[in-house]
C-alpha positions in Angstrom: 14.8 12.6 -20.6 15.0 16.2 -21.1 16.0 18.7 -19.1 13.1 20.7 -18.0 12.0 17.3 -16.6 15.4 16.3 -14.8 14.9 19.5 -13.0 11.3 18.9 -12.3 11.7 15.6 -10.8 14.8 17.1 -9.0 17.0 13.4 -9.1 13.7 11.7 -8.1 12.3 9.1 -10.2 8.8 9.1 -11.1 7.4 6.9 -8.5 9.1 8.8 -5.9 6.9 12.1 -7.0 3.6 9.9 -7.4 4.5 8.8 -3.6 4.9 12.2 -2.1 1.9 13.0 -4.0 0.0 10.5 -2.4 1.3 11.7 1.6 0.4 15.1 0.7 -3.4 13.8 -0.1 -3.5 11.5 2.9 -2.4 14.9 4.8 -4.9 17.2 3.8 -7.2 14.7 3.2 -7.7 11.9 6.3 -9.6 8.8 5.7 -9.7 5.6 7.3 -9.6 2.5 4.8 -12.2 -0.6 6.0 -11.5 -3.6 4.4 -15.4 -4.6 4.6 -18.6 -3.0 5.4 -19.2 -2.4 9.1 -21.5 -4.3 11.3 -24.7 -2.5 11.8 -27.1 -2.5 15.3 -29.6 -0.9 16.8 -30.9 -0.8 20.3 -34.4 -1.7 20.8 -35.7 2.0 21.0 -34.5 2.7 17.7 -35.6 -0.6 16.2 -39.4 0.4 17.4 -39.3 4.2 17.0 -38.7 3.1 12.9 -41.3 0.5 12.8 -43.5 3.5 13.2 -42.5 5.2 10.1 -43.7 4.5 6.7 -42.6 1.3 5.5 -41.1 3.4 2.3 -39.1 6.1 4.7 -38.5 2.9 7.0 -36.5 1.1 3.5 -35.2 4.5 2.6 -32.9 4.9 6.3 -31.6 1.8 6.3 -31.0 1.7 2.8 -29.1 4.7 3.7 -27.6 3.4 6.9 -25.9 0.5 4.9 -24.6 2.8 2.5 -22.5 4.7 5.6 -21.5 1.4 7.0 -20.2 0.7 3.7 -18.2 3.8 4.0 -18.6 6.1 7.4 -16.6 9.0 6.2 -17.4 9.7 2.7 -18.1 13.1 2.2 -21.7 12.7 0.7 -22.8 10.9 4.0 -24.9 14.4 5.6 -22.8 12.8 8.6 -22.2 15.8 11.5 -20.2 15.3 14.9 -22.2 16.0 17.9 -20.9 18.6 20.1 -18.7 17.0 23.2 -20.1 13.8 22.1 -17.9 10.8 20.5 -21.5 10.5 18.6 -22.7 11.4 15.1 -25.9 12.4 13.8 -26.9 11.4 9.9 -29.4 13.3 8.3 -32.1 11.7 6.0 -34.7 14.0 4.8 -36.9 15.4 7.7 -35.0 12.7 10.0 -31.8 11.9 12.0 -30.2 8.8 13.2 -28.2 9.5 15.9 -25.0 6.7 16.0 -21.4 5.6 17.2 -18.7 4.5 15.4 -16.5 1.1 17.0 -13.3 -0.7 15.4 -15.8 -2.8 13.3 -19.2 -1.5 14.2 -22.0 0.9 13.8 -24.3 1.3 17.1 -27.2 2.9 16.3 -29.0 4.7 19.0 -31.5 7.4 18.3 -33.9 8.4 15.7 -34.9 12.2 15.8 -37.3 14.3 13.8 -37.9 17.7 12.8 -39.8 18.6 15.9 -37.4 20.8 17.4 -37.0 23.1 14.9 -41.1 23.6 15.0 -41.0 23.7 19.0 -38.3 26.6 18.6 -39.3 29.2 21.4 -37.2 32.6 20.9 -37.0 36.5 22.9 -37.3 38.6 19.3 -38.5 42.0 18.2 -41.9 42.0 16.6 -43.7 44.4 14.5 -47.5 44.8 13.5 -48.8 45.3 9.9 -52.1 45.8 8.9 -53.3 44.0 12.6 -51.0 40.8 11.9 -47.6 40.3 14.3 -44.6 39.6 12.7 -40.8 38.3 14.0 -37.7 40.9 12.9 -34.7 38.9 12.9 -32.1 38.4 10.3 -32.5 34.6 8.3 -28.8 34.0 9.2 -29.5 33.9 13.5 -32.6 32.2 12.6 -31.1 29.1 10.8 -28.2 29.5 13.5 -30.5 29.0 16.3 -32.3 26.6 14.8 -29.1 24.8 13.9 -28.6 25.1 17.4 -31.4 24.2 19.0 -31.4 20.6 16.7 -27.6 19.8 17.7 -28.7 20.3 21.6 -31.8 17.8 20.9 -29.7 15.4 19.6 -27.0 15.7 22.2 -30.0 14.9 24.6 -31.4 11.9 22.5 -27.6 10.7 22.4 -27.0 10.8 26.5 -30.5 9.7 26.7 -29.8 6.1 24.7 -26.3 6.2 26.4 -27.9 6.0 29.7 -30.5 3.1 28.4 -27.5 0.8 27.4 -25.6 1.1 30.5 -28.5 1.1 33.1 -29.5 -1.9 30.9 -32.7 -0.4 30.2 -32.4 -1.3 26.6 -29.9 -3.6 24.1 -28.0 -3.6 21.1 -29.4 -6.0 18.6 -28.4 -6.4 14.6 -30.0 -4.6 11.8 -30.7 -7.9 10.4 -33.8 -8.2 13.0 -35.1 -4.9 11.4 -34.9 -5.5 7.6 -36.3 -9.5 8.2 -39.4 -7.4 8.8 -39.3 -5.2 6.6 -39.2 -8.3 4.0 -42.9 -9.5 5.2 -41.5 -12.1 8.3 -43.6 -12.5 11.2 -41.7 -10.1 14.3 -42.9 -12.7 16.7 -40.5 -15.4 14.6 -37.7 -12.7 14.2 -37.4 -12.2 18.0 -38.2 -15.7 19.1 -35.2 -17.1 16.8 -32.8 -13.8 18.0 -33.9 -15.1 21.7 -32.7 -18.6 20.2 -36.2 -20.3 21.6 -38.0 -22.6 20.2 -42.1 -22.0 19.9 -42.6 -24.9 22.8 -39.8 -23.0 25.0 -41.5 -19.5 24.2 -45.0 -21.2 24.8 -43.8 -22.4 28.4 -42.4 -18.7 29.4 -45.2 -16.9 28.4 -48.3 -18.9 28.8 -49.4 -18.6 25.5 -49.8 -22.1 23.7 -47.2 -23.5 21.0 -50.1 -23.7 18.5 -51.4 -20.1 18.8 -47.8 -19.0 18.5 -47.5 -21.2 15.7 -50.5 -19.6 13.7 -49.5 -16.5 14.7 -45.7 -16.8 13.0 -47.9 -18.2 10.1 -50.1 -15.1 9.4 -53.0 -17.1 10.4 -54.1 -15.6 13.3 -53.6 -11.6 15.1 -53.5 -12.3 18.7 -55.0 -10.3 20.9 -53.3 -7.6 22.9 -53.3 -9.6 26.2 -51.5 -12.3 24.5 -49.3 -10.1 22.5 -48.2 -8.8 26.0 -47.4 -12.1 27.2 -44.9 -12.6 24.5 -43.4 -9.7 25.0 -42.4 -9.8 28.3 -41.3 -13.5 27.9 -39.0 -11.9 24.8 -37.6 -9.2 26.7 -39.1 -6.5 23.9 -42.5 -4.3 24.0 -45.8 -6.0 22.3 -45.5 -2.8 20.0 -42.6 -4.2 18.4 -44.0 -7.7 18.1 -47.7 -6.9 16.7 
């Protein structure tokens, strides 16, 4: 070996360099390795608030959802930390899923939208041209405010759903629940097989018959919204979710 490279290396060998190299990454850089893709859930509230999206934006968040649980702290995720929260919020397009991380888990908890920044209310200067009002104030403590005003929303959506799941006023369930649906599977099925019920057991709690629950799971019948009612209260969910 030459010189210039025995002094280099300094009496170390090659791997001992490539090792220090790597503790000097794991310093600046930390990471946590998962051997596996976490397990994803929702509560109910989220579950329902993205059955009311476009089936197309509805794909597009889990789609990217999976993709975090595959790996929560890459640095493409759009991931931020809420503010005095153990929380995250992950931003997808105009919307946010608000989430906790667990030793093997990802508990979804909240979806938000944009609305806050629109519902922005603000004390500024204004000026009048040519009979039209206009706002002075410099881009950079607009976006700030805004910026702001969307991390204190979230906060709020995040102590909301906090609250829900330890008053009991709503449940973790597994992704699984939502993409069954999103793959065309009667919701009436999805939750009666989560509940672990069989369509005479479900028939006896809610009053509705085995055979109209039948043709219902089947596509061959709608249900009315009286009966849809009745099933939900007998699953524990809201009739939304279910029709």
């Amino acid at each position: 070996m030459e010189d210039g490279t025995s002094a280099l290396l300094d009496g170390r060998t090659p791997g001992d360099v490539l090792s220090g190299a790597r503790f000097a990454c794991q310093i600046l850089l930390p990471r946590v390795t998962i051997e596996g893709m976490y397990t994803v859930v929702t509560t109910k509230s989220f579950a329902q608030s993205l059955s009311r999206l476009p089936v197309n934006w509805q794909k597009r968040i889990v789609a990217k959802i999976k993709e975090v649980a595959a790996d929560p702290y890459a640095r493409h995720n759009n991931v931020t930390k809420l503010h005095g929260r153990e929380g995250y919020r992950l931003r997808i397009g105009g919307w946010r899923v608000i989430y906790e991380l667990h030793d093997d888990r990802l508990e979804l908890w909240a979806l938000e939208g944009r609305s806050e920044r629109r519902n922005l209310l603000m004390r500024i200067e204004t000026i009048t041209r040519k009979g039209r009002e206009f706002a002075v104030i410099p881009v950079e403590d607009l976006q700030k405010l805004m910026d702001d005003a969307e991390m204190l929303a979230d906060v709020k959506a995040y102590d909301a759903a906090k609250a829900r799941l330890e008053d009991g006023a709503d449940e973790l369930i597994p992704l699984e629940i939502t993409e069954r649906r999103l793959m065309g599977e009667a919701a009436l099925r999805i939750w009666r097989e989560y509940r672990k019920l069989t369509q005479e057991q479900l028939a006896r709690r809610s009053k509705v018959s085995r055979a109209l629950i039948a043709a219902i799971e089947t596509n061959r019948k709608a249900g009315s919204v009286s009966t849809w009612k009745k099933l939900g209260a007998a699953l524990d969910v809201t009739w939304e979710q279910l029709a």
